[in-house]
Backbone bond lengths (Angstrom), bond angles and torsions (degrees), N, CA, C in turn:
res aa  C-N    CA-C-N  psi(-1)  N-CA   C-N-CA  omega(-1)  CA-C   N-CA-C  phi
1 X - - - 1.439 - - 1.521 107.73 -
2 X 1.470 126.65 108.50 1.523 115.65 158.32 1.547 128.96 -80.47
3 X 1.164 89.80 169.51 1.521 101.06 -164.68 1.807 105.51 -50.79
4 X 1.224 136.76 175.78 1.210 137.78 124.11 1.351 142.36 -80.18
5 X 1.855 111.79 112.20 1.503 90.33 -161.76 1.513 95.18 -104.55
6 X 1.504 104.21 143.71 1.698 114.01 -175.03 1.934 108.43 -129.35
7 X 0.924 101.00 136.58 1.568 117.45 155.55 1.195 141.10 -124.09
8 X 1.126 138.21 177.43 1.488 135.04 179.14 1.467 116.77 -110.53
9 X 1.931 117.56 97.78 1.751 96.61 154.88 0.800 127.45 2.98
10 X 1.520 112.82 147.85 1.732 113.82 120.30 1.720 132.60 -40.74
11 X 0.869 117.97 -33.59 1.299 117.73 142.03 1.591 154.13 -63.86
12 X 1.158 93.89 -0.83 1.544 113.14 157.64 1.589 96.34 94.63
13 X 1.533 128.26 -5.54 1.596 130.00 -179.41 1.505 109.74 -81.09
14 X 1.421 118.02 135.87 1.627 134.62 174.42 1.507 93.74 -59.03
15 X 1.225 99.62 133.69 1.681 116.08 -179.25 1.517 102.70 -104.30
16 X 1.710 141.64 111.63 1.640 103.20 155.66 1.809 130.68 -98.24
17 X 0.656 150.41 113.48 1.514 160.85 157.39 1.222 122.60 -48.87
18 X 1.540 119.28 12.30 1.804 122.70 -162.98 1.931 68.56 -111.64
19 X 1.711 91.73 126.59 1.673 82.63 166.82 1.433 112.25 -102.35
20 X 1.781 134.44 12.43 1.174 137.45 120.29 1.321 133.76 -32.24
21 X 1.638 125.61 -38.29 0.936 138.04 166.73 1.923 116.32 -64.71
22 X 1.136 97.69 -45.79 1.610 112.77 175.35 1.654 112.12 -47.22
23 X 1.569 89.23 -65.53 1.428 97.76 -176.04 1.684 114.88 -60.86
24 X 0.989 141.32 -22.86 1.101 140.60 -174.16 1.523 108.09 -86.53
25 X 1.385 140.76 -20.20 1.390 163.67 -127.17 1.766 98.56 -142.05
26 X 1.305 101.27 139.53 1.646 111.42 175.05 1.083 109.77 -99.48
27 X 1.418 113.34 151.76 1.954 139.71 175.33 1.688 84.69 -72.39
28 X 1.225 111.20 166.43 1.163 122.12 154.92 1.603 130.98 -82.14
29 X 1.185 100.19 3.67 1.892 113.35 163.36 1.668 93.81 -96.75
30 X 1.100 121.43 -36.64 1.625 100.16 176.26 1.066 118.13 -50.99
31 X 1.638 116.11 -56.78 1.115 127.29 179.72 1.112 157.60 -35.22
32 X 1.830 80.99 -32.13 1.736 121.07 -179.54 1.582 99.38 -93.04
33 X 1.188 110.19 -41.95 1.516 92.70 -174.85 1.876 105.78 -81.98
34 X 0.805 109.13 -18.35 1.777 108.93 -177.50 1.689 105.42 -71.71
35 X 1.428 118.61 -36.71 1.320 106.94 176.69 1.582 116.90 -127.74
36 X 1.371 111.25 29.54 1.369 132.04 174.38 2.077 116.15 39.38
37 X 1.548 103.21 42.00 1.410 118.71 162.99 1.564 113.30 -109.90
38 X 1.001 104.27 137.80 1.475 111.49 177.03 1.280 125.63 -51.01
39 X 1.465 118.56 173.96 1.408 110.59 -171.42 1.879 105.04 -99.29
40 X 1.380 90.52 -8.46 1.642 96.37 163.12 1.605 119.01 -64.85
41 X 1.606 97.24 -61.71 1.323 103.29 167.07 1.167 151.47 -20.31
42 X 1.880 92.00 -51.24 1.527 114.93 176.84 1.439 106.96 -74.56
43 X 1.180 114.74 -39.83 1.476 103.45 -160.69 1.927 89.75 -94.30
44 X 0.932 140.77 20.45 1.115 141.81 138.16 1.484 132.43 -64.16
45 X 1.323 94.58 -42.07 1.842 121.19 -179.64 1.841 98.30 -73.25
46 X 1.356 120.78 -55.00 1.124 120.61 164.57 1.527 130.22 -39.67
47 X 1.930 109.85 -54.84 1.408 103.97 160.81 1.086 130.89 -44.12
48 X 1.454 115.07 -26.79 1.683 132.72 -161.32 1.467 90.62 -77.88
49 X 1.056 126.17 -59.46 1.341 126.80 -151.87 1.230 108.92 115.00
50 X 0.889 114.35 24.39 2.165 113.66 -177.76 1.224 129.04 -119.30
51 X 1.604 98.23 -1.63 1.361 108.21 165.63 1.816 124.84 -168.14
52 X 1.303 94.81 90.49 1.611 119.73 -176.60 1.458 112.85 -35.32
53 X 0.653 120.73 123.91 1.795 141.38 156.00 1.688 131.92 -128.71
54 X 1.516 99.23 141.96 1.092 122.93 174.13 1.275 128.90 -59.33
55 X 0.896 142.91 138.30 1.645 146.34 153.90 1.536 135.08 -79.81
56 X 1.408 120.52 74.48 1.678 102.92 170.64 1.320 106.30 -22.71
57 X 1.427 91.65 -173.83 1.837 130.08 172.16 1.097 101.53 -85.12
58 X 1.159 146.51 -10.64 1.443 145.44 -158.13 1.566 86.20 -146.99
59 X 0.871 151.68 18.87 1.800 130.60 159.56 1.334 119.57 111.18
60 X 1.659 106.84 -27.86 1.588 98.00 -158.37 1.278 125.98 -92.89
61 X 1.211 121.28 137.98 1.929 123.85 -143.76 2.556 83.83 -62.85
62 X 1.215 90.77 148.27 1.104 103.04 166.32 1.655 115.35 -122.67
63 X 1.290 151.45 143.23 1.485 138.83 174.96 1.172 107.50 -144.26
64 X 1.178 116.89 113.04 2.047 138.77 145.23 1.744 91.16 8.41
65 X 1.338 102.72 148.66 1.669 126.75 165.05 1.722 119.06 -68.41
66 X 1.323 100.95 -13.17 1.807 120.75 -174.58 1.577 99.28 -79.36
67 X 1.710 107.94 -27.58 1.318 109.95 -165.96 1.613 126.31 -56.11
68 X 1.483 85.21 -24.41 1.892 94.24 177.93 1.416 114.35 -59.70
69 X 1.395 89.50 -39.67 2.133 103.82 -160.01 1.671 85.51 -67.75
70 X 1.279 123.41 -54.10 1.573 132.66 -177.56 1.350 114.98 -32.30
71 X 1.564 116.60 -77.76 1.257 136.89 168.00 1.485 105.94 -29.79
72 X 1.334 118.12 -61.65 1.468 120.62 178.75 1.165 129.97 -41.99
73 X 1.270 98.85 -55.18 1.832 122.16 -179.62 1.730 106.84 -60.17
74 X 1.697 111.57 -37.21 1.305 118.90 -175.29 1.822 115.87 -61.23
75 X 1.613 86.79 -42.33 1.706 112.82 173.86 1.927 104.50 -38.85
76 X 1.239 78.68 -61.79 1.827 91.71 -168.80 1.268 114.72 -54.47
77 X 1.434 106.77 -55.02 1.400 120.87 176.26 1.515 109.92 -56.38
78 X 1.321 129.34 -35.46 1.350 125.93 161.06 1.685 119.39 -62.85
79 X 1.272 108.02 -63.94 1.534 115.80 176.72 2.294 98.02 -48.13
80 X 1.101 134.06 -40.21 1.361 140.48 171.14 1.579 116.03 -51.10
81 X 1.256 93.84 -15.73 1.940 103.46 176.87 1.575 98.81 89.56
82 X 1.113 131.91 6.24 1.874 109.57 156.62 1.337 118.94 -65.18
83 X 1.188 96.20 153.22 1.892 109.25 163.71 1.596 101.83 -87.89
84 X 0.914 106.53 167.99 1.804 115.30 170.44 1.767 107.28 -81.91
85 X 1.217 127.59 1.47 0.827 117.87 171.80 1.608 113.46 -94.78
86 X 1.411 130.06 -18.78 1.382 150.03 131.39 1.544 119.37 -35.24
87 X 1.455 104.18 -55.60 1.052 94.03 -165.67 1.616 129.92 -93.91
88 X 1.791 93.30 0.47 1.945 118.41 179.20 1.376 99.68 -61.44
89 X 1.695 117.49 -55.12 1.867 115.20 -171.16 1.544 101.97 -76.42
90 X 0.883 120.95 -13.02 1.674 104.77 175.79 1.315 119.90 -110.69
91 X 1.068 126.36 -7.85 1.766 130.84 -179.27 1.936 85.83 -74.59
92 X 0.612 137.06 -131.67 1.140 142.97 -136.12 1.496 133.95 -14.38
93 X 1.708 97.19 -19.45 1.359 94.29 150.92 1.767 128.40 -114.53
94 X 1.560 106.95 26.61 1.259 105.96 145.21 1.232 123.57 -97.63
95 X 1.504 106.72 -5.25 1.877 98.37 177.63 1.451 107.69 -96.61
96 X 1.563 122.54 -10.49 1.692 136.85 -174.24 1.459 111.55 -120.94
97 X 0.979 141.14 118.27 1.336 154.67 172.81 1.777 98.93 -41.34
98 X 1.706 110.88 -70.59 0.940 145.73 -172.77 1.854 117.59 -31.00
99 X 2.327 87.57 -35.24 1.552 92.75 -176.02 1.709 108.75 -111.86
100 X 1.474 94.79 16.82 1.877 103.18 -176.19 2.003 99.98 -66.90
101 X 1.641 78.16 130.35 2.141 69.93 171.54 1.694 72.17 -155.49
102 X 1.755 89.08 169.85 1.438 130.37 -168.13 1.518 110.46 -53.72
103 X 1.169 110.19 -34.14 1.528 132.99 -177.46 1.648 104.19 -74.37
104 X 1.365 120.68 -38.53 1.223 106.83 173.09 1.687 133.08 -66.37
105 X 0.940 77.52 -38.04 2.315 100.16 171.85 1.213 104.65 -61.29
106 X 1.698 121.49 -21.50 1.821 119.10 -152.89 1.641 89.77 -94.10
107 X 1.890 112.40 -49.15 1.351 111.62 -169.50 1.655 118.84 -55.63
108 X 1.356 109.20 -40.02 1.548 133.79 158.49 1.478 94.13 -32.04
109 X 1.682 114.85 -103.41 0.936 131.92 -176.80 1.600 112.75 -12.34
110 X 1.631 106.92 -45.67 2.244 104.37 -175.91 1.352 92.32 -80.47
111 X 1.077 137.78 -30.34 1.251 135.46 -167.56 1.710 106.58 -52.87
112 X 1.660 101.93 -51.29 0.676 87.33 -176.40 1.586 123.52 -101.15
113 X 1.234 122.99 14.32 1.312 132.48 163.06 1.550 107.76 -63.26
114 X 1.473 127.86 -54.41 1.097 127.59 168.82 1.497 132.67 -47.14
115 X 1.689 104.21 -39.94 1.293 110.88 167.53 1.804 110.88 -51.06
116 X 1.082 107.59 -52.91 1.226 126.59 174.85 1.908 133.53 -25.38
117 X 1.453 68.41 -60.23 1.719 83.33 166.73 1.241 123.76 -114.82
118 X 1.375 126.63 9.33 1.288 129.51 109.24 1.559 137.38 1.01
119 X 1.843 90.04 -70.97 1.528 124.16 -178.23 1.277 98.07 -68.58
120 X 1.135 121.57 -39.00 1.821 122.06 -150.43 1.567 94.72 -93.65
121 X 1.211 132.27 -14.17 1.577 136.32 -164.40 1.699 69.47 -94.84
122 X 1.419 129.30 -87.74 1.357 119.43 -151.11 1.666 134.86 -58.46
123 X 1.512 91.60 -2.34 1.450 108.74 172.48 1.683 104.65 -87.21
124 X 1.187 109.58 -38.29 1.576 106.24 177.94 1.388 112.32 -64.75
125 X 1.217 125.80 -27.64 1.619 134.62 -159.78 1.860 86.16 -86.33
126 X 1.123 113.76 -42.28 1.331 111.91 -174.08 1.501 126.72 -61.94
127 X 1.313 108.46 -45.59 1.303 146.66 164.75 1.801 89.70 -46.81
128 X 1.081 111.42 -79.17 2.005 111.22 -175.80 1.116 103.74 -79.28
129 X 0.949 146.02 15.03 1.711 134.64 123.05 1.400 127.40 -83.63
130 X 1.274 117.39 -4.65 1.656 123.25 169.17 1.469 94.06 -91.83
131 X 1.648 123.21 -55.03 1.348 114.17 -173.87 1.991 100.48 -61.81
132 X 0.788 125.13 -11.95 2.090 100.85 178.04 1.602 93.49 -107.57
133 X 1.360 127.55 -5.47 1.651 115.40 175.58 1.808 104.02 -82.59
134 X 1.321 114.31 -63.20 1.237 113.16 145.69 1.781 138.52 -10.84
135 X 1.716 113.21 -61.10 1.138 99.37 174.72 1.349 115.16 -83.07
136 X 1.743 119.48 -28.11 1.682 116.84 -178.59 1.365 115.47 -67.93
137 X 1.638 105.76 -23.64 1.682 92.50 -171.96 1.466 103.18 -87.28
138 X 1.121 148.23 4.19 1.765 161.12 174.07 1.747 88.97 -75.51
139 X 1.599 126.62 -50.19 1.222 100.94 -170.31 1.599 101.56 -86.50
């Protein structure tokens, strides 16, 4: 295995040049077809901060083999009702052991308290729209 050798653009982006490193690492059409998100997507998730990528010598986003499990987890966490702005401080320690803290389980946890009563506001609205469908359709 050789090393990876990396630098920084002119643009301030990590470059790698280990073409060991390449090969082991997905294009962003891999990516897309391995976890069926677009290539908009991805490089959306990237602006966000939610999902790191590499830079060839020539430009083209490169991403770690972890990236699938990542992407996935991001999916959920989207389909779960976060914004990416929710989900930037807490992804990293559901994808890393290393960055799990107490605070992450808690934001989850309001998340889903809110969802909650959310639910419980639209069950009441439902509830007083059965009670006036109920009394108008009697007359």
């Amino acid at each position: 295995m050789s090393a990876v050798d990396t630098s920084v653009s002119t643009d301030g982006t990590r470059v790698s040049t280990a073409s060991d490193a390449t090969e082991r690492s997905l294009s962003i059409g891999e990516l897309s077809a391995r976890t069926g998100v677009s290539h908009r997507s991805l490089r959306y998730y990237e602006e966000q901060g939610l999902l790191p990528a590499q830079r060839t010598a020539a430009g083209h986003r490169r991403y770690a083999a972890g990236a699938v499990d990542q992407v996935l987890l991001i999916q959920r966490l989207f389909a779960a009702g976060l914004t990416s702005a929710e989900i930037q401080p807490v992804l990293p320690g559901l994808v890393g052991a290393e960055d799990r803290t107490d605070a992450l389980v808690e934001v989850l946890r309001e998340h889903r308290r809110r969802l909650q009563e959310q639910i419980d506001q639209q069950l009441d609205t439902i509830d007083i729209l059965d009670e006036v469908i109920e009394y108008h359709g009697q007359r």
